[in-house]
FILUM-962871 format. One record per residue (C-alpha): residue number from 1; z negated, x, y negated; residue in one letter. Coordinates in pm, whole numbers. Each point is the difference from the previous one (the first is absolute). Last residue first. Layout:
BEGIN
resi,up,east,north,resn
NUM,Z,X,Y,A
...
//
This chain:
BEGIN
resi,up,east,north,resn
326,2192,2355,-2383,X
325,-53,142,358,X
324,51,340,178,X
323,-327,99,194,X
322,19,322,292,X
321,-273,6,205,X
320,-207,298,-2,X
319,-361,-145,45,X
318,-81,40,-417,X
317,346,-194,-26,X
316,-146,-276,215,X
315,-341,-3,-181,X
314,174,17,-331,X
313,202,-292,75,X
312,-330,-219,128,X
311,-192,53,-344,X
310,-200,312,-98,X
309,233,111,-265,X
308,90,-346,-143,X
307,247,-274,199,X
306,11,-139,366,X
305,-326,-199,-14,X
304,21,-171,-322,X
303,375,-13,77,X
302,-115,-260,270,X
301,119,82,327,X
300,296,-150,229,X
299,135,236,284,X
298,344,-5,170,X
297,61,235,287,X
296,282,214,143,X
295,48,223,234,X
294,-288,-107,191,X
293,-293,161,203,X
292,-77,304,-284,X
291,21,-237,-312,X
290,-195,-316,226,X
289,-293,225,49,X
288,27,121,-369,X
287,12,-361,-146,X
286,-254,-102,244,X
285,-281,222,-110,X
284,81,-44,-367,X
283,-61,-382,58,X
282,-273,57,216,X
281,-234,204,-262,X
280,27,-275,-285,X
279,-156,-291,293,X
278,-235,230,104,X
277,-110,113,-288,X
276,-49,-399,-120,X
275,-119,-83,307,X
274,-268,269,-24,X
273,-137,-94,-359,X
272,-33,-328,129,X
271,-233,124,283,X
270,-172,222,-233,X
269,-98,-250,-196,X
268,-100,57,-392,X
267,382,11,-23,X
266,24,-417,-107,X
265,-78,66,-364,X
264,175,362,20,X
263,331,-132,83,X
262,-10,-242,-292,X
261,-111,269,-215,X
260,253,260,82,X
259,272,-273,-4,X
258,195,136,-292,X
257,175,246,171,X
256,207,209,-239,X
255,365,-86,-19,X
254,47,80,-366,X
253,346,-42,-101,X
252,170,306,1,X
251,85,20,362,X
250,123,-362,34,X
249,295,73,-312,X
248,131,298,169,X
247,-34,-260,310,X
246,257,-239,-201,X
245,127,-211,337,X
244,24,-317,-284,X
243,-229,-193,237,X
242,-258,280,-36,X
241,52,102,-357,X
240,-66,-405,-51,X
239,-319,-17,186,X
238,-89,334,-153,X
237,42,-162,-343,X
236,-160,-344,99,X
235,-278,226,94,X
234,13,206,-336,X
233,-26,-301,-185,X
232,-300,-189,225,X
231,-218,320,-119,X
230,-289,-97,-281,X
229,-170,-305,107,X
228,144,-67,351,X
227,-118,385,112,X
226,-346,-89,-224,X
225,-44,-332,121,X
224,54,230,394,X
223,-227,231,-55,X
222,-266,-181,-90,X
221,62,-239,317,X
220,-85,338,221,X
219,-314,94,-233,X
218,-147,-326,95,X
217,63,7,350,X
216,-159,305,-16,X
215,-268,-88,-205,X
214,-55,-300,245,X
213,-158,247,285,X
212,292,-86,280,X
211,-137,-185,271,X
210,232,-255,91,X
209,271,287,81,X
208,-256,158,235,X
207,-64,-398,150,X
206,399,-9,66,X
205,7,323,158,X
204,-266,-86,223,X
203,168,-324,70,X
202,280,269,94,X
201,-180,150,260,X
200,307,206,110,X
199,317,-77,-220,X
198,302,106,193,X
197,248,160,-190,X
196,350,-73,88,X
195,272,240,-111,X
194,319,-162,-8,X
193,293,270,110,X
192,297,-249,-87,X
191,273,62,267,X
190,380,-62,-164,X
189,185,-307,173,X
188,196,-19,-322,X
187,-178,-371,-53,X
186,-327,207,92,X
185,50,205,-265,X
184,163,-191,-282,X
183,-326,-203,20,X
182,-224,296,20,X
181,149,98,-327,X
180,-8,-324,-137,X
179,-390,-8,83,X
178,-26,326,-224,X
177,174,-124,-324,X
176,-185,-344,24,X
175,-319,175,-243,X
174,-231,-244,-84,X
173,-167,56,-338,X
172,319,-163,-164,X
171,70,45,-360,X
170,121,-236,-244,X
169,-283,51,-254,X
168,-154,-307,50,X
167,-22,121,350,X
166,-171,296,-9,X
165,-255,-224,-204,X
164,-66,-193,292,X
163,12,240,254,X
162,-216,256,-167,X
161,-250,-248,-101,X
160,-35,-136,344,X
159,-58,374,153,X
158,-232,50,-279,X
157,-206,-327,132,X
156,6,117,375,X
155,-183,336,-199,X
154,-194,-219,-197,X
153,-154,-263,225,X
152,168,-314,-38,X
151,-146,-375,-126,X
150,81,50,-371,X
149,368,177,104,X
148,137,-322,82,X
147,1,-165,-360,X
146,429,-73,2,X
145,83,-185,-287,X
144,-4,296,-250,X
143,243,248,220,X
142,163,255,-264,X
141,-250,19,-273,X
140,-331,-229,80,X
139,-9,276,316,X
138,29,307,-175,X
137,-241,-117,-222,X
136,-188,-109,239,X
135,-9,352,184,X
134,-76,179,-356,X
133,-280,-266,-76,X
132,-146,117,349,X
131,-31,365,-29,X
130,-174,-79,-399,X
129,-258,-211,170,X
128,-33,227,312,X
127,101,-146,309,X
126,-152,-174,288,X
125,-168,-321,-211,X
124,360,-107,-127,X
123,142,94,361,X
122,-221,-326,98,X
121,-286,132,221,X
120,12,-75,402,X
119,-246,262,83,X
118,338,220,22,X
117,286,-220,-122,X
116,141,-169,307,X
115,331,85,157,X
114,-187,248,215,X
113,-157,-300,226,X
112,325,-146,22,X
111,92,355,166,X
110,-364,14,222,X
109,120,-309,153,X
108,368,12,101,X
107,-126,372,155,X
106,-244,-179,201,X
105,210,-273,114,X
104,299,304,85,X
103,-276,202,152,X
102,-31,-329,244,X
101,358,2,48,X
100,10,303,126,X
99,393,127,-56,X
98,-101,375,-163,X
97,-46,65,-353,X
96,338,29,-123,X
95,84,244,-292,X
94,397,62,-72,X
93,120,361,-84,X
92,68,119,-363,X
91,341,103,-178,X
90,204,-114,279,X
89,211,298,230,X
88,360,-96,127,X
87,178,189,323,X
86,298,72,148,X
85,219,37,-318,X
84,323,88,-123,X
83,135,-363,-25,X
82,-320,-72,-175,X
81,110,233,-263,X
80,291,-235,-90,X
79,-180,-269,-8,X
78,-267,123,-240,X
77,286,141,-230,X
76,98,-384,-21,X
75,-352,-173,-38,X
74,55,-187,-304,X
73,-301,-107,-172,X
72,0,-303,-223,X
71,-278,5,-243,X
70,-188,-260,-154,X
69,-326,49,73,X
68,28,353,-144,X
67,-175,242,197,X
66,-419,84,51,X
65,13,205,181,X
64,201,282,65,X
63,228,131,271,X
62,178,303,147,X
61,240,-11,265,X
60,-62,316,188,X
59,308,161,248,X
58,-86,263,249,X
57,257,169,168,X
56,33,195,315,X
55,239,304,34,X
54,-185,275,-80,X
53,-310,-146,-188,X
52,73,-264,-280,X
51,-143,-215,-237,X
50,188,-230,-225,X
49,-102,-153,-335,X
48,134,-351,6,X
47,207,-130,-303,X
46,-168,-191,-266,X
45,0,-387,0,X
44,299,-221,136,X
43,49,-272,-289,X
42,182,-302,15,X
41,-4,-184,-330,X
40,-230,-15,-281,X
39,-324,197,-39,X
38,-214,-209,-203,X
37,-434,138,-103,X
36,-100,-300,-149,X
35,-134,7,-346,X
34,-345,2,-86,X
33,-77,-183,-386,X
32,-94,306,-205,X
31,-405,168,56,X
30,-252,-37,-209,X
29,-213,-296,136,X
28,37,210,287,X
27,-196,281,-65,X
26,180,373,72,X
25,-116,184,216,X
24,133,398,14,X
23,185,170,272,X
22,-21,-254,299,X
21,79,164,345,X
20,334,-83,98,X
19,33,-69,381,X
18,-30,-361,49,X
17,-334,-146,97,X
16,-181,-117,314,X
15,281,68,223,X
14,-204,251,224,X
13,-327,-102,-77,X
12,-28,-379,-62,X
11,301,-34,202,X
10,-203,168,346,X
9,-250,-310,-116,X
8,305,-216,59,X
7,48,184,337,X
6,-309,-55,109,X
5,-15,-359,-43,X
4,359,10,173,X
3,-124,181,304,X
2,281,-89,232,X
1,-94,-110,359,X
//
């Protein structure tokens, strides 16, 4: 059985937030009327850096999130490369927690359990006075109808905020570019290498997630007013360098990980801190396994990941692959 509680607390972390770290805050009672981010047309994103060793290739489709709602990709150099390739590598594996149905109950539970506020106090009474006037501000601004977030704890309230505010801006926090991939895949008859990570005492999980100290979670939605308060232009610009194929444009953009307090909120446990190891280790794993076994392979990544000095590229050149890409 899928772990789909898990996995949306997996979002919290991994997809909490796109990658552009806010540079200053700015309030919004003082910000211009948002415009949406529009990318017209058919667009294919960059090209795929390409990774090679003798005479087996590499390819890695590099993604972002959040991307313009909008948007119309067109696969066509993916199509092509699938024709070269025995194997495709996701981003992240899937989590399943086994097929007990009785673990399944329990799990059901303790996740409606973590949906409440901790001691079941209003977000109001959670946050700090001036915190909270920044969230509702946020909120009165581009959803004012919608009064959700009183009755969520903060970090499942930033995730909300995010979302909601994403989308007034005409970006989507769900990424589609991956799941097309795996689509053109197995339509090509292509083998998708799907990691599956199974979840062992995952109520335990649950109950670590339900415990984190409240200045944590509080810290994590901070993060994020101030990401929506002072950044949503430079993620509508990456959006649009992305759908454009512009990496030159990708690399100068900050792409700093703005999660750090999200993923710290929910770190105090070490057996969340090792799935999400885990879960960054195997992808790397694979794509070198599958490298040496096939002649060719397709990998998706986030260009979080792939770009910087210490991201996945540099690892692979640092191991004496050769790395062409845009």
């Amino acid at each position: 059985m899928r772990a789909a509680p898990y996995v949306l607390i997996v979002g919290v972390l991994l997809a909490g937030g796109p990658g552009a770290r806010a540079q200053a805050a700015a309030s919004p009672s003082d910000t211009q009327p948002i415009q949406e981010v529009l990318v017209e047309g058919q667009r294919e994103g960059p090209r795929m850096w390409k990774v090679q060793k003798g005479d087996h290739t590499l390819w890695i489709l590099g993604t972002i999130s959040p991307l313009p709602k909008r948007m119309v990709w067109q696969p066509d150099t993916v199509r092509e490369v699938l024709r070269q390739t025995q194997e495709v590598i996701p981003a992240w594996p899937t989590y399943g927690i086994g097929a007990n149905p009785i673990t399944a109950l329990r799990v059901y539970i303790e996740w409606r359990r973590l949906q409440q506020p901790p001691d079941h106090v209003p977000l109001r009474q959670s946050l700090p006075p001036r915190l909270y006037a920044r969230v509702t501000a946020l909120r009165q601004r581009y959803f004012p109808k919608d009064d959700k977030l009183e009755d969520m704890r903060p970090m499942l309230a930033a995730r909300e905020l995010l979302t909601k505010v994403l989308d007034a801006a005409g970006l989507a926090l769900h990424n589609e570019v991956q799941q097309s991939v795996l689509d053109l895949a197995r339509a090509q008859d292509v083998r998708v290498h799907q990691d599956k990570i199974k979840i062992e005492n995952p109520v335990d999980v649950l109950k670590d997630v339900s415990a984190t100290p409240l200045d944590r979670e509080v810290a994590c939605l901070d993060s994020v007013v101030t990401l929506l308060e002072g950044d949503l232009g430079a993620m509508q610009a990456r959006a649009r360098a992305w759908a454009l194929g512009d990496v030159d444009a990708l690399r100068k953009l900050p792409h700093t990980d703005d999660r750090t307090a999200c993923i710290a909120a929910v770190s105090t446990s070490e057996r969340v801190r090792a799935l999400i190891a885990r879960a960054q280790d195997n992808w790397l794993i694979a794509t070198e396994d599958s490298l040496k076994r096939n002649r060719g392979t397709l990998a998706v990544q986030s260009m979080d990941r792939l770009l910087g000095e210490h991201g996945v590229l540099a690892t692979l050149r640092a191991e004496g692959y050769s790395v062409e890409g845009p």
